[in-house]
mmCIF file of the C-alpha atoms, coordinates in Angstrom:
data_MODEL
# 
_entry.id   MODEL 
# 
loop_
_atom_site.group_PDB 
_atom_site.id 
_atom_site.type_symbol 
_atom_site.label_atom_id 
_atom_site.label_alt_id 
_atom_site.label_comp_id 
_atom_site.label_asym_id 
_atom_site.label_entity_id 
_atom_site.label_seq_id 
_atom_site.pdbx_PDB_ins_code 
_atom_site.Cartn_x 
_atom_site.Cartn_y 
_atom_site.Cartn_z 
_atom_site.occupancy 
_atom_site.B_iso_or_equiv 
_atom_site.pdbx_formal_charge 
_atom_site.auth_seq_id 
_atom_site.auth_comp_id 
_atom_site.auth_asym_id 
_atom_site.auth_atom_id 
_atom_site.pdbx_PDB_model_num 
ATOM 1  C CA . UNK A 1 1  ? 2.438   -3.576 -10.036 1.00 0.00 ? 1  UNK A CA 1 
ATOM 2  C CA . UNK A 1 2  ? 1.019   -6.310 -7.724  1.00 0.00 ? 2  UNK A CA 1 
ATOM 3  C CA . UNK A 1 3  ? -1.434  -5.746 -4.829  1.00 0.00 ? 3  UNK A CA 1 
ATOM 4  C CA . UNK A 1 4  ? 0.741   -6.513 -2.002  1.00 0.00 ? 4  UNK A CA 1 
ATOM 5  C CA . UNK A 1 5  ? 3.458   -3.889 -3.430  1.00 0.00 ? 5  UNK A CA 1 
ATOM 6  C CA . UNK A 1 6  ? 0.831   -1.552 -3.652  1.00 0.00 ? 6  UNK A CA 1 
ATOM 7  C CA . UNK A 1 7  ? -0.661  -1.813 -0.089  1.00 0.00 ? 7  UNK A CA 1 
ATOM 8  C CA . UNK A 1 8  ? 2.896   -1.930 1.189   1.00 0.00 ? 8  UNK A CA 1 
ATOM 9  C CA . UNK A 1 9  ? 3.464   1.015  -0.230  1.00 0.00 ? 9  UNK A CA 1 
ATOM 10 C CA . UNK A 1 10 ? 0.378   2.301  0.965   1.00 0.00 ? 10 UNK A CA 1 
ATOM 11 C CA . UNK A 1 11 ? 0.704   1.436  4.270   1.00 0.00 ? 11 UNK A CA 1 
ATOM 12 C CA . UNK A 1 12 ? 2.996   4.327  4.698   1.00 0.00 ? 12 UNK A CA 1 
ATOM 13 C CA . UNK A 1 13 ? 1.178   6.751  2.789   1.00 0.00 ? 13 UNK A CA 1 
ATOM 14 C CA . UNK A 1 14 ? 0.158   9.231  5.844   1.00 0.00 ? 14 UNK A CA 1 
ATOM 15 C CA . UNK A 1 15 ? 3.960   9.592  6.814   1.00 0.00 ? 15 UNK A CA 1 
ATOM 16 C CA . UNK A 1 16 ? 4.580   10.333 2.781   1.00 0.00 ? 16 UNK A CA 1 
ATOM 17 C CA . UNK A 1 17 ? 2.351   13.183 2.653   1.00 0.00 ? 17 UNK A CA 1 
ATOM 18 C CA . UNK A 1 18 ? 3.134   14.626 6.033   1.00 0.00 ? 18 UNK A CA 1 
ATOM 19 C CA . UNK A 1 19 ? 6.473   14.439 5.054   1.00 0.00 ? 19 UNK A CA 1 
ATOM 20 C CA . UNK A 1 20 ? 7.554   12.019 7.997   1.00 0.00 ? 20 UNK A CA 1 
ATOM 21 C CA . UNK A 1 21 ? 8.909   8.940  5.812   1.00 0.00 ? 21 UNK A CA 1 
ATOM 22 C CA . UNK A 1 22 ? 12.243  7.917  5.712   1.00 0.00 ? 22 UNK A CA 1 
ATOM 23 C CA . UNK A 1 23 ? 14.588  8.580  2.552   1.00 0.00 ? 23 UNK A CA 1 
ATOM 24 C CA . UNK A 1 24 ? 14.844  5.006  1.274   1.00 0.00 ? 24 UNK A CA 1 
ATOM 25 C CA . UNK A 1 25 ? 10.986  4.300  1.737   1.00 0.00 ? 25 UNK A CA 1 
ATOM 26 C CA . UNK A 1 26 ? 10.775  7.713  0.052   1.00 0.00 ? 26 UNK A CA 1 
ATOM 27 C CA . UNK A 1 27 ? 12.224  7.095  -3.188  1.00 0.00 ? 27 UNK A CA 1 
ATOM 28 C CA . UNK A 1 28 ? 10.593  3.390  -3.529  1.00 0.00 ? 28 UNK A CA 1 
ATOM 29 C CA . UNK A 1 29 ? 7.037   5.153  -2.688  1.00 0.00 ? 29 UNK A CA 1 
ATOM 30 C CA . UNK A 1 30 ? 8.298   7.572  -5.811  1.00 0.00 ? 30 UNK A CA 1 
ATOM 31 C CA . UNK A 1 31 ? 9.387   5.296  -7.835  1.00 0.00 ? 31 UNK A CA 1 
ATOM 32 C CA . UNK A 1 32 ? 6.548   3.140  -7.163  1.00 0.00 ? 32 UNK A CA 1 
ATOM 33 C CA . UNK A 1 33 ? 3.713   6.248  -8.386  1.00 0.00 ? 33 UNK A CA 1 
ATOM 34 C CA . UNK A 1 34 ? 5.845   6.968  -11.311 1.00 0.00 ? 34 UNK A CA 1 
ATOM 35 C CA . UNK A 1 35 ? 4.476   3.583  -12.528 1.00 0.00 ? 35 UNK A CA 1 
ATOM 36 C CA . UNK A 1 36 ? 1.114   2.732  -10.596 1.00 0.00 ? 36 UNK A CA 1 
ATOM 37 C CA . UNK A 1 37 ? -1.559  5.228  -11.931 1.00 0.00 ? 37 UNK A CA 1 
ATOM 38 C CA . UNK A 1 38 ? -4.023  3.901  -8.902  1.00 0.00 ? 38 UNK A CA 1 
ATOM 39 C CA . UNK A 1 39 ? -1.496  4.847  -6.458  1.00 0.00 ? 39 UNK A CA 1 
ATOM 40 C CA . UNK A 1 40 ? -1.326  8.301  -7.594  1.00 0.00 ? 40 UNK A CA 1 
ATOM 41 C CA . UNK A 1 41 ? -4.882  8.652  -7.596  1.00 0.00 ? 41 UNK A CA 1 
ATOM 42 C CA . UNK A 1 42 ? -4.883  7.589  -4.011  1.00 0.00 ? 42 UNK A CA 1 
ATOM 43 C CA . UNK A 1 43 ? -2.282  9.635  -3.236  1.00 0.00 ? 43 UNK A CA 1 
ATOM 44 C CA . UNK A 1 44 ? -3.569  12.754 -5.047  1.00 0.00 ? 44 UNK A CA 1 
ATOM 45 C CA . UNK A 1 45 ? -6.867  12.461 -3.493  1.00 0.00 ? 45 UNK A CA 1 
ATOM 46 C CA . UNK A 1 46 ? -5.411  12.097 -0.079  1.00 0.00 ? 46 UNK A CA 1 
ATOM 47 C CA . UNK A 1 47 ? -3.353  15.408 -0.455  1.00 0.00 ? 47 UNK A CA 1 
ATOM 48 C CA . UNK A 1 48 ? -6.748  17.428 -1.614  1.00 0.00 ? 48 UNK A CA 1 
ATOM 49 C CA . UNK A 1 49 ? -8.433  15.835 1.465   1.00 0.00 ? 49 UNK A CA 1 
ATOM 50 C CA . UNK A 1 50 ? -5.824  17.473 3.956   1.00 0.00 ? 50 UNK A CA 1 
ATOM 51 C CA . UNK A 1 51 ? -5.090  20.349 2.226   1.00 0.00 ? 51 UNK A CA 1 
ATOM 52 C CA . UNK A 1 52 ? -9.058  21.080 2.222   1.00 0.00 ? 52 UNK A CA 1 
ATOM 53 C CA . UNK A 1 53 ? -9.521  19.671 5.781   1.00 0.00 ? 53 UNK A CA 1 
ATOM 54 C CA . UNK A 1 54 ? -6.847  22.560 6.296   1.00 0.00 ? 54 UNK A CA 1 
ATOM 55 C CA . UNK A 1 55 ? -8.357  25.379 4.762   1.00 0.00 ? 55 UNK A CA 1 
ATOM 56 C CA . UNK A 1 56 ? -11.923 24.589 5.691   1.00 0.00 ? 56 UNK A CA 1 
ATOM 57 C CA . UNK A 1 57 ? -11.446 23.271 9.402   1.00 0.00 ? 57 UNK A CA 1 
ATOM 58 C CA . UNK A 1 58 ? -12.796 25.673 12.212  1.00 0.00 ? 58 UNK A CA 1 
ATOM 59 C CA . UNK A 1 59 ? -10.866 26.105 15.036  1.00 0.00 ? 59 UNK A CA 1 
ATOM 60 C CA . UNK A 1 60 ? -12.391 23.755 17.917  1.00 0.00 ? 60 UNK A CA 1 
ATOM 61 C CA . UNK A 1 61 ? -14.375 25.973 20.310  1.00 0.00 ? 61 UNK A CA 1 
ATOM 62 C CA . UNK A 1 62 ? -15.885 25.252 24.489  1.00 0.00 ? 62 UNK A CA 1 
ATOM 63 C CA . UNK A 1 63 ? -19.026 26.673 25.476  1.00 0.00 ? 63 UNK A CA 1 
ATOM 64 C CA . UNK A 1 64 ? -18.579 29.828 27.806  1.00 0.00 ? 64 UNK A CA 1 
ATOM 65 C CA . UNK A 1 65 ? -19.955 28.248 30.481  1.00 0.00 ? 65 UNK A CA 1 
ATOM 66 C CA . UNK A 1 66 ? -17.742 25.136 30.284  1.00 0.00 ? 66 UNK A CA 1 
ATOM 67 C CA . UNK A 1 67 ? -14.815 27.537 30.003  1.00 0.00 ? 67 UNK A CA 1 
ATOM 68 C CA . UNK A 1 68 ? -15.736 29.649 33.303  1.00 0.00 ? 68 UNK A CA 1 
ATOM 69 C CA . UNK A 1 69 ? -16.650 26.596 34.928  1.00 0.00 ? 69 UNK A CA 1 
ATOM 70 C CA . UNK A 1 70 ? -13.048 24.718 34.157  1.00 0.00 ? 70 UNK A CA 1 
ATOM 71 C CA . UNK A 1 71 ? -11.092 28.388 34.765  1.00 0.00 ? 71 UNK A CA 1 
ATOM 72 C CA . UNK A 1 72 ? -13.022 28.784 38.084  1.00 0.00 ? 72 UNK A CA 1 
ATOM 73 C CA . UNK A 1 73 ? -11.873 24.821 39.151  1.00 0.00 ? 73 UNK A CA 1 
ATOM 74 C CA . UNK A 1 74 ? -8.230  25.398 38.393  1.00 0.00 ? 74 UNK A CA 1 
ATOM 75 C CA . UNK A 1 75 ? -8.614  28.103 40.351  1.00 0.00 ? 75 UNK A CA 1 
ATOM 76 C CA . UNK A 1 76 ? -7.219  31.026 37.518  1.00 0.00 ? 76 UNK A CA 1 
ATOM 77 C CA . UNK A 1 77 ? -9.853  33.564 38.439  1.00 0.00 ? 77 UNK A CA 1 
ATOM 78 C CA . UNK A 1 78 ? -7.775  35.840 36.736  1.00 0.00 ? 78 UNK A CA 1 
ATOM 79 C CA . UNK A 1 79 ? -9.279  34.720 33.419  1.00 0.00 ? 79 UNK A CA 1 
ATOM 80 C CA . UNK A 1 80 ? -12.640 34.497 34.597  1.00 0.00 ? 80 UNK A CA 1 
ATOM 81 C CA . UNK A 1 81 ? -15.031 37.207 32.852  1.00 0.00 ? 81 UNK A CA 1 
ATOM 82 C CA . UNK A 1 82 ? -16.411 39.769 35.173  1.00 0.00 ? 82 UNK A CA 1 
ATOM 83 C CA . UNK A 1 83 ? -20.277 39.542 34.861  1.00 0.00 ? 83 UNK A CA 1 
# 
């Protein structure tokens, strides 16, 4: 395979693995791996990249006092912590 068929290919990678790529686009990506061992490398090491991002990744957290302060501005004392 030649470069620019590769990074054509390529270019639509992240819609591929998420699953987001058209049919058509689908099978030429396919059919494009079955014969382009770089491709697959690239493609395989992508996959183990999200699915360990996925498994690894912490859930994003505020600092308490960022949270109170933001709760206490929209005004949902509710939710505020009684200290």
């Amino acid at each position: 395979m030649n470069r620019e068929s590769c990074q054509h290919l390529l270019d639509s990678l992240s819609d591929y693995i998420d699953g987001d790529l058209g049919d058509t686009l689908c099978v030429e990506l396919e059919r494009h791996l079955d014969s382009c061992e770089n491709c697959r490398i690239v493609v395989d090491t992508l996959r183990k990249t999200v699915y360990l991002y996925q498994v690894t990744a912490q859930p994003p957290t505020v600092p308490d006092d960022v949270r109170q302060r933001l709760l206490h501005r929209l005004d949902l004392s509710d939710f505020l912590e009684k200290k």
